[in-house]
One Martini backbone bead per residue (centre of mass of N, CA, C, O) as a GRO file, in nm:
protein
  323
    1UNK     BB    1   0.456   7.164  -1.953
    2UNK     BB    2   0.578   7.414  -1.843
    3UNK     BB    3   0.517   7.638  -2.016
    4UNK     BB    4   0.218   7.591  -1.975
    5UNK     BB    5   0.220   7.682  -1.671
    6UNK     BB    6   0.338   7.978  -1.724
    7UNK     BB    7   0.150   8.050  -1.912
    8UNK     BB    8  -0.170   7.958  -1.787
    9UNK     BB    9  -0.135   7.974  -1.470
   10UNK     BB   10   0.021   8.193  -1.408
   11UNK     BB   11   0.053   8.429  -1.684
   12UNK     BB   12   0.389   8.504  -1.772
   13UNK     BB   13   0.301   8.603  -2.094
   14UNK     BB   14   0.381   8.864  -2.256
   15UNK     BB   15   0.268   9.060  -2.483
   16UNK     BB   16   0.406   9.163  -2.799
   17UNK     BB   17   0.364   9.457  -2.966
   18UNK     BB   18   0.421   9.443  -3.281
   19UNK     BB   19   0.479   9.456  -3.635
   20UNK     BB   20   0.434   9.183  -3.734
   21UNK     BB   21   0.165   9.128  -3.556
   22UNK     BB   22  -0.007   9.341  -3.694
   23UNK     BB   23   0.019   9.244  -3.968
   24UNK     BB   24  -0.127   8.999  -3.900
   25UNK     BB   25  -0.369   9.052  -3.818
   26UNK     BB   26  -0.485   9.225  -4.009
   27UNK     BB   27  -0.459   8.993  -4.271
   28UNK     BB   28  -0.708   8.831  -4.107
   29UNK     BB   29  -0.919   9.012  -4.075
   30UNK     BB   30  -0.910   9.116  -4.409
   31UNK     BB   31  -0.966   8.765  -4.457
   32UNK     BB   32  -1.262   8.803  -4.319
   33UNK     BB   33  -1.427   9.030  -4.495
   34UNK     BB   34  -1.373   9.018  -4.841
   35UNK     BB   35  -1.689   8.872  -4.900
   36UNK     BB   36  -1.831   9.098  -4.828
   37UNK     BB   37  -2.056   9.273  -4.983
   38UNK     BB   38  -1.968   9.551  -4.850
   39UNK     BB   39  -1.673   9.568  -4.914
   40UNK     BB   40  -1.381   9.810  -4.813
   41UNK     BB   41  -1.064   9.837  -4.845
   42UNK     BB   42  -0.990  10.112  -4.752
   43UNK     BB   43  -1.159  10.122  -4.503
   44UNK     BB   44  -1.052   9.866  -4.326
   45UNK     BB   45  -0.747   9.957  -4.330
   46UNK     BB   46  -0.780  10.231  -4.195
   47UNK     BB   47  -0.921  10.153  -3.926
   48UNK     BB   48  -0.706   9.972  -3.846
   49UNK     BB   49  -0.474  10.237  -3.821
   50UNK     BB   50  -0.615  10.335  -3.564
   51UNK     BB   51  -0.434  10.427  -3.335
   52UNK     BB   52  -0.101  10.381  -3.490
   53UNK     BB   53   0.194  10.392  -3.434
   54UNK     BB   54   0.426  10.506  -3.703
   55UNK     BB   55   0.712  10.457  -3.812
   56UNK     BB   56   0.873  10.532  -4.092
   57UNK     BB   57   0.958  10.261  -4.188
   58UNK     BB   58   0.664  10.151  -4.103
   59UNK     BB   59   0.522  10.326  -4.343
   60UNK     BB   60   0.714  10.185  -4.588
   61UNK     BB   61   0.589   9.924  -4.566
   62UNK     BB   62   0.306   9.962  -4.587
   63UNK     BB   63   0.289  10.004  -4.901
   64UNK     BB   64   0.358   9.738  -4.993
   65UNK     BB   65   0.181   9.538  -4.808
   66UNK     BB   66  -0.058   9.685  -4.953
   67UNK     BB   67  -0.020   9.560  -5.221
   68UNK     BB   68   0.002   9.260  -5.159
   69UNK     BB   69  -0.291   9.234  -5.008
   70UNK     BB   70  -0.453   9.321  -5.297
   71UNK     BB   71  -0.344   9.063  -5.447
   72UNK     BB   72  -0.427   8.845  -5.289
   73UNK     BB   73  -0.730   8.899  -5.295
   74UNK     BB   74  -0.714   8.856  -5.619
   75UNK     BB   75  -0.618   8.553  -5.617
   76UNK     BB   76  -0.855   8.441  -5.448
   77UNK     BB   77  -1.098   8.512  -5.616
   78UNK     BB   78  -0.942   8.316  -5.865
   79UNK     BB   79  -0.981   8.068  -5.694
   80UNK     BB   80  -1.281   8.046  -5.672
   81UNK     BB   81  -1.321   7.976  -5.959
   82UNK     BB   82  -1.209   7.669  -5.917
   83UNK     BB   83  -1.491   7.630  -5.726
   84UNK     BB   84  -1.766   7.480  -5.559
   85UNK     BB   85  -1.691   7.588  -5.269
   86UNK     BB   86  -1.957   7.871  -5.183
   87UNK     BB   87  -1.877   7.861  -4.880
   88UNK     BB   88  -1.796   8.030  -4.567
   89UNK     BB   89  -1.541   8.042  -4.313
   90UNK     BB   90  -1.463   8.311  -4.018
   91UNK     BB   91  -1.311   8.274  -3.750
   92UNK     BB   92  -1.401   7.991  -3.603
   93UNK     BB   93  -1.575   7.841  -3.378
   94UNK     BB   94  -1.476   7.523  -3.196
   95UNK     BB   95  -1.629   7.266  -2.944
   96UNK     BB   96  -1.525   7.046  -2.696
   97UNK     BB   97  -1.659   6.795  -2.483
   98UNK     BB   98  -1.469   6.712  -2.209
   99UNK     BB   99  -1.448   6.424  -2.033
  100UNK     BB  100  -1.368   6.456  -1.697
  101UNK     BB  101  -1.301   6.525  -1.370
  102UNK     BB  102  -1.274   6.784  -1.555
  103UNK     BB  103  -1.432   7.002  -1.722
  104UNK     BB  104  -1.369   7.032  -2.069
  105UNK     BB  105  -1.292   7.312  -2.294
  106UNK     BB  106  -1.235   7.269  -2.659
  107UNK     BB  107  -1.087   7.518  -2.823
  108UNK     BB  108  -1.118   7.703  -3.200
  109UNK     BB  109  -0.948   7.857  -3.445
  110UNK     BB  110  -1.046   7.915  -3.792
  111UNK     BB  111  -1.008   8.092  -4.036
  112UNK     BB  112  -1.093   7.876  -4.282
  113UNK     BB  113  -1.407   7.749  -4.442
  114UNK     BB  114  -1.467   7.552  -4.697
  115UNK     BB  115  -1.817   7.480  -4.814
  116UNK     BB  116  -2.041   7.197  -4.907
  117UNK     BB  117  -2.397   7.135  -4.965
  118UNK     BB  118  -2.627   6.907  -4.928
  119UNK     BB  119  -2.873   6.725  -4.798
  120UNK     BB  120  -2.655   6.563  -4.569
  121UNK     BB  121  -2.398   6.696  -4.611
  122UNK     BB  122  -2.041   6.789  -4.567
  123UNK     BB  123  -1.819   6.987  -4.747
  124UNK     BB  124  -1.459   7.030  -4.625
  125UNK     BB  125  -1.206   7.282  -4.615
  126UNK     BB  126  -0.945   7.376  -4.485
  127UNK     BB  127  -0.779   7.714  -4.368
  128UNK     BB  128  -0.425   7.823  -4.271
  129UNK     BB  129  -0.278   8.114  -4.235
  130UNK     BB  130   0.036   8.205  -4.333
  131UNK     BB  131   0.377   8.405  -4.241
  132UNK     BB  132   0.557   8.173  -4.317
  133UNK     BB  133   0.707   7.884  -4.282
  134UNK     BB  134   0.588   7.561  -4.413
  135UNK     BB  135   0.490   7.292  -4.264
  136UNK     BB  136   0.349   6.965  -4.328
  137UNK     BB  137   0.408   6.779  -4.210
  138UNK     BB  138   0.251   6.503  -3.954
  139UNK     BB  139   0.439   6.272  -3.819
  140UNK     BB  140   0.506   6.381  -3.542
  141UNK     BB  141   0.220   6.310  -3.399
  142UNK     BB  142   0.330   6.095  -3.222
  143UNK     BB  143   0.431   6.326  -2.991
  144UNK     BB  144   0.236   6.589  -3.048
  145UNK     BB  145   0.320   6.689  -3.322
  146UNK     BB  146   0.210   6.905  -3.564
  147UNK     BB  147  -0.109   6.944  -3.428
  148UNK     BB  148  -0.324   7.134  -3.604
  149UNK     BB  149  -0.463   7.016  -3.820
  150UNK     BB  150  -0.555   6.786  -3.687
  151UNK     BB  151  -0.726   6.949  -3.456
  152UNK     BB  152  -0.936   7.047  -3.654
  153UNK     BB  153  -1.072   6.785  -3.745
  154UNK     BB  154  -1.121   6.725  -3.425
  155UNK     BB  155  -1.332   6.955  -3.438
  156UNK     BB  156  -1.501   6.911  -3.685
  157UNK     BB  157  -1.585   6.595  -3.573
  158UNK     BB  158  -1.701   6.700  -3.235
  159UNK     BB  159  -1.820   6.880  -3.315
  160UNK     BB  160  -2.148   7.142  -3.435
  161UNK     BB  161  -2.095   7.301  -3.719
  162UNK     BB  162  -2.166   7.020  -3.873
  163UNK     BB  163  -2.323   6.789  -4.031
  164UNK     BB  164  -2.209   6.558  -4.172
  165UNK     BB  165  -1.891   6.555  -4.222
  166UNK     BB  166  -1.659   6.572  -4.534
  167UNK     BB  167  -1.365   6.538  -4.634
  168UNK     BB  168  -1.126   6.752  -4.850
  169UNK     BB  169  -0.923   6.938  -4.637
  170UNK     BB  170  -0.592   7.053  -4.543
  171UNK     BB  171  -0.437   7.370  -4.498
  172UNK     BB  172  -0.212   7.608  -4.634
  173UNK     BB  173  -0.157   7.974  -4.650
  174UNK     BB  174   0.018   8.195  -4.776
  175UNK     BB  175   0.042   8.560  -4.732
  176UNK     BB  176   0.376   8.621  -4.608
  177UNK     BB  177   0.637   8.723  -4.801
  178UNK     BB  178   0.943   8.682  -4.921
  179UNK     BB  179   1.131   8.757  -5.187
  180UNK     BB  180   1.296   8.744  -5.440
  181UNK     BB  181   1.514   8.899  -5.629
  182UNK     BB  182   1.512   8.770  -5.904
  183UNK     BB  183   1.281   8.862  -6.169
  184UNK     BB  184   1.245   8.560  -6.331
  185UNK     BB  185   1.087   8.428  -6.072
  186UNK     BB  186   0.886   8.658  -5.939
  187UNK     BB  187   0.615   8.480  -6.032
  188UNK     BB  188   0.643   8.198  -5.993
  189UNK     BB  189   0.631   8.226  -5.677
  190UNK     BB  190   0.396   8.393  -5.593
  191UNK     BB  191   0.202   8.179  -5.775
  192UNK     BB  192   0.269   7.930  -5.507
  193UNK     BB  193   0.229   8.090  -5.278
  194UNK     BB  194  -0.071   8.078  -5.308
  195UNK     BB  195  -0.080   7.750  -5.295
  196UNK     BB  196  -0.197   7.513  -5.137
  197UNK     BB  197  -0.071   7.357  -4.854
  198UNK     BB  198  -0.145   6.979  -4.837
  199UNK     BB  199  -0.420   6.800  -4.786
  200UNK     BB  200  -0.598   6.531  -4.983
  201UNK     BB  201  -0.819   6.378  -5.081
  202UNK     BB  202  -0.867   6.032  -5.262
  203UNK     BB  203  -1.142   6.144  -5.362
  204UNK     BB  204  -1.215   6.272  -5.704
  205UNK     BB  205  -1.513   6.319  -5.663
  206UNK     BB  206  -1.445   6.545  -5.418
  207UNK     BB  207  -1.243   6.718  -5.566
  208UNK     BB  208  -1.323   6.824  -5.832
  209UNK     BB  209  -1.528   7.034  -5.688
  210UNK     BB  210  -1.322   7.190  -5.497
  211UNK     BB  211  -1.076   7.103  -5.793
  212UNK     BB  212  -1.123   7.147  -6.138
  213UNK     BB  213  -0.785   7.088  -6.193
  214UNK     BB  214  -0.641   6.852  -6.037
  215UNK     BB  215  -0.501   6.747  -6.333
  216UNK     BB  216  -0.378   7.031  -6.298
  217UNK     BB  217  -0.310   7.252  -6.061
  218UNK     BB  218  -0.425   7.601  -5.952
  219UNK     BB  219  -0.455   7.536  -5.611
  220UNK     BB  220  -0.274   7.255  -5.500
  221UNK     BB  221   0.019   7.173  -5.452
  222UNK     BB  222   0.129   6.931  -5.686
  223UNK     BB  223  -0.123   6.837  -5.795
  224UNK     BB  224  -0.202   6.535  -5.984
  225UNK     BB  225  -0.352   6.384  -6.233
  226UNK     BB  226  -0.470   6.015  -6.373
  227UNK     BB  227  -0.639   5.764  -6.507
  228UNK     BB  228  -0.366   5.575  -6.505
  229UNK     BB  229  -0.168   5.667  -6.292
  230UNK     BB  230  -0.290   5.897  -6.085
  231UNK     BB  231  -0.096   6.029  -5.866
  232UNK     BB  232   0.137   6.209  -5.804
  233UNK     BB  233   0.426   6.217  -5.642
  234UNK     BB  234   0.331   6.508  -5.500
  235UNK     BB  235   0.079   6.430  -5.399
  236UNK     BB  236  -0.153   6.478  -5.091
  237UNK     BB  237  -0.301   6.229  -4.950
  238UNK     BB  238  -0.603   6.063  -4.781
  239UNK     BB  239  -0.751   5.882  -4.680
  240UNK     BB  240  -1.002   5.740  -4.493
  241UNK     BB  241  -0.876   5.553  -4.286
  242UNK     BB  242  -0.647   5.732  -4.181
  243UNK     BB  243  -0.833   5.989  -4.097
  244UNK     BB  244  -0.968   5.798  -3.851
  245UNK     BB  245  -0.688   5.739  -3.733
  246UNK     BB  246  -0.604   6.095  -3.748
  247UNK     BB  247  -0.825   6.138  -3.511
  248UNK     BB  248  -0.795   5.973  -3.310
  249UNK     BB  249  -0.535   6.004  -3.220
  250UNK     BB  250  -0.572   6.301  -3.120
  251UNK     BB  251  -0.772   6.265  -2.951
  252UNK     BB  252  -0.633   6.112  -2.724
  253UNK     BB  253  -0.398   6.303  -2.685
  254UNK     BB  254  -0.589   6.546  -2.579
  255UNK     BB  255  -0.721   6.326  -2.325
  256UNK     BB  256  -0.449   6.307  -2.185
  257UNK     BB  257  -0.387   6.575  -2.117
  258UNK     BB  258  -0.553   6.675  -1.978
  259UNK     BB  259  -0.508   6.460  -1.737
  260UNK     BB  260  -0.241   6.603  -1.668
  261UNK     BB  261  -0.341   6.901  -1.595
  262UNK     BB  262  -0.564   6.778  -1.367
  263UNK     BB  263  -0.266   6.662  -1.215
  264UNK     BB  264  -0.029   6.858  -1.243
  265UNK     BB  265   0.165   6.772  -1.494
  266UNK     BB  266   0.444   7.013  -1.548
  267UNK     BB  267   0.707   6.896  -1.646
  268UNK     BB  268   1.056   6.916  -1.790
  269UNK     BB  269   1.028   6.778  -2.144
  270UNK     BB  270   1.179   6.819  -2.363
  271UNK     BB  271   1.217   6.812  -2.713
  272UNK     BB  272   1.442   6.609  -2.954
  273UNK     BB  273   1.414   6.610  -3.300
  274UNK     BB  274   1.569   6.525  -3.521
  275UNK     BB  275   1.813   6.704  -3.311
  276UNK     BB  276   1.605   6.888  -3.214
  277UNK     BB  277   1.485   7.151  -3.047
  278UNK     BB  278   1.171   7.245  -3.032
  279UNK     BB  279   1.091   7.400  -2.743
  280UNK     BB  280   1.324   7.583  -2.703
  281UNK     BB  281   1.337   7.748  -2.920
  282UNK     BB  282   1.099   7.982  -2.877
  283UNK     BB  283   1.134   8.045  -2.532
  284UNK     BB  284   1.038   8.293  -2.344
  285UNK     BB  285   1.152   8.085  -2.037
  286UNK     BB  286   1.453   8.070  -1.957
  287UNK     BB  287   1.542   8.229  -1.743
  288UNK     BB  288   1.312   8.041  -1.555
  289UNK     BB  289   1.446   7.715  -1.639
  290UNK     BB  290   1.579   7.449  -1.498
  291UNK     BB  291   1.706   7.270  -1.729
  292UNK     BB  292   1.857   6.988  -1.779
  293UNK     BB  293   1.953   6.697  -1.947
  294UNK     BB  294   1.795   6.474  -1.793
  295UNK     BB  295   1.511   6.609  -1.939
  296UNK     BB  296   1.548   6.522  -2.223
  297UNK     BB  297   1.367   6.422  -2.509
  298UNK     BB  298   1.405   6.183  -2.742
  299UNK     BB  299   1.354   6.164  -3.066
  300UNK     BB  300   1.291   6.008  -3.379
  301UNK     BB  301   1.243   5.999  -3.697
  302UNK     BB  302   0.892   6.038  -3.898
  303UNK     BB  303   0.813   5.898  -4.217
  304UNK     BB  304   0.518   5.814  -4.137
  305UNK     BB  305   0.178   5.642  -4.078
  306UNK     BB  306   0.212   5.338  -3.909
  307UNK     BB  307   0.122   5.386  -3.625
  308UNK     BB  308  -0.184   5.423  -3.664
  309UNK     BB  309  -0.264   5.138  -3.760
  310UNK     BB  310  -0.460   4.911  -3.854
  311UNK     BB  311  -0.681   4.790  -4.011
  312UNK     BB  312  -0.980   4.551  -4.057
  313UNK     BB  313  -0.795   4.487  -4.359
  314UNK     BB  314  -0.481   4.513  -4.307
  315UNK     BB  315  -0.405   4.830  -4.420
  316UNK     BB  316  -0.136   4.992  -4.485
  317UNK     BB  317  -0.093   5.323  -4.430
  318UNK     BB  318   0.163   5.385  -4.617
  319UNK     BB  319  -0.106   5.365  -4.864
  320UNK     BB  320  -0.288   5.613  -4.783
  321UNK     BB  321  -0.045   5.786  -4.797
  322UNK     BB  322   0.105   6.008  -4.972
  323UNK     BB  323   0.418   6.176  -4.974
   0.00000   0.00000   0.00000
C-alpha cells in the first residue's frame, strides 16, 4: 500500500531507460505489428532504432536480438496455423467503470487476445508475453498475489471489448530469454519456450478448435488428452465454475482495494509469502521507507484454489483445476 502511494500519489518512481527496457519495448511493439498486411520486419525495426543512442556492446547484442526476434515472428505464424482462433487484438485497452464513492476506472492493456466470432459469442484466449522467468501458479491470489492473468479475465469479463465472451484460455509466452550453453539441449530449449504456458478450458470441444494438437500438443506446454483417461497429469484445466468463481474473487479484491485507496489507506504492510518477502524484493523505495518487523504480514503457502468456495452443487475447487 505505500508503495503504491510513493509510486502513483507521490509520482515518486523515476524510469529508468535501460537497454534491457527498450529492447522488451521493442519486442512489443513489433509483435504487435507483425500479422499487418504489409508489414515489413526491417521498416519496423529499424524505425525503432531511430534516435537511439547504442554502445559498441548493446550494437553486438542487437545482432544476435535481431536474429531470435525474426525466428520467434516465425514460430508464432507456425503456431497460427494451428489453431482455428483467427481474428487478433493487440495491446487491448479494456477498462472497467467501478462505483465507489469516488468514481474508479480500472483500465489494463493486454498484449494479445486471440479470439474467434460465431453468431452470439466470442470464444477468447489471453496471451501475456514475457521476457522473464515465468510462473503460472495462480493460487496466491488469496492474498491479492499473482493477479495479473485474473485480472485480464475480469477486464474482459466486465468490460465492453466483446459481447458473450467465453473463455478459452489465459497464458504466458515467453519471447526473451536466455539459452543454454549445451548444444544437443538448444533446440528442444527453444521450441519450449515457445510454447504458451497456462490455464486452459477443460472444455474439449472449445479447446480443439482452438488448439488442433490439444491431444499432444505443439501449442500449449504441458498440454495431452486423451478420451480415456482425460487430461495429462500436466495439463493445466480450469472448469467454468472455478473459472466463475476466480472472476468473482478477483471482482471483490479489485473493489476492496479500490475502497482503500479513496479512504487513503496506505499503511506499509509487505508480505511475506512462503518465507520470501515478495513486496520488498524488487522495491526501488527501500531508502526512503520506514518499515518496521511488526509490519511484515506473514502469509502460508496455498496448493490449491479451494479458498474459492464451493459452488451450488457442492462441487470441492479442488477438482475443477487440475495440476
Amino acid at each position: 500500500k505505500f508503495k503504491y502511494y510513493l509510486k502513483n500519489v507521490l509520482k515518486l518512481d523515476i524510469y529508468q531507460d535501460t537497454f534491457a527496457s527498450f529492447i522488451g519495448s521493442m519486442y512489443h511493439k513489433i509483435l504487435s505489428l507483425y500479422q499487418n498486411k504489409y508489414f515489413d520486419f526491417e521498416t519496423e525495426f529499424q524505425k525503432y532504432l531511430t534516435n537511439r543512442e547504442l554502445t559498441l556492446k548493446e550494437k553486438i547484442l542487437l545482432v544476435k536480438i535481431k536474429k531470435d526476434l525474426l525466428e520467434l515472428i516465425s514460430e508464432l505464424k507456425k503456431q497460427q496455423l494451428l489453431t482455428g482462433y483467427d481474428e487478433a487484438l493487440y495491446e487491448a485497452k479494456a477498462v472497467v467503470n467501478i462505483k465507489n464513492k469516488v468514481a474508479v476506472e480500472f483500465v489494463g492493456y493486454i498484449d494479445k487476445i486471440m479470439f474467434y466470432k460465431n453468431i452470439d459469442d466470442t470464444y477468447f484466449s489471453i496471451i501475456d508475453y514475457k521476457t522473464g522467468y515465468i510462473d503460472t501458479h495462480i493460487e496466491p491470489i488469496k492474498y491479492g498475489l499473482h493477479l495479473q492473468l485474473p485480472i485480464y479475465l475480469y477486464l474482459i469479463h466486465y468490460s465492453k471489448l466483446f459481447d458473450n465472451p467465453i473463455f478459452t484460455g489465459i497464458y504466458y509466452q515467453n519471447i526473451l530469454f536466455n539459452y543454454p550453453n549445451w548444444s544437443e539441449k538448444l533446440e528442444k530449449e527453444k521450441k519450449e519456450k515457445y510454447y504458451l504456458n497456462g490455464y486452459s478450458t477443460s472444455d474439449t470441444n472449445i479447446l480443439s478448435r482452438f488448439d488442433s494438437t490439444y491431444e499432444a500438443s505443439e501449442y500449449i506446454k504441458g498440454m495431452k488428452y486423451n478420451e480415456e483417461k482425460g487430461f495429462g497429469t500436466y495439463s493445466k484445466t480450469i472448469s467454468n465454475e472455478t473459472l466463475y468463481d476466480l472472476v468473482k474473487y478477483t471482482k471483490n479484491h479489485i473493489e476492496e482495494k479500490c475502497s482503500e485507496i479513496v479512504k487513503a489507506d496506505f499503511s506499509i504492510t509487505p508480505k511475506i509469502y512462503a518465507l520470501k518477502n515478495v513486496s520488498c524484493e524488487f522495491c526501488s523505495f527501500n531508502d526512503i521507507c520506514f518499515m518496521r518487523e511488526s509490519n511484515l504480514t506473514y502469509l502460508e503457502k496455498v496448493n490449491d484454489l479451494s479458498f474459492l468456495g464451493d459452488d451450488d452443487n457442492g462441487l470441492d475447487r479442488r477438482t475443477t483445476i487440475s495440476n
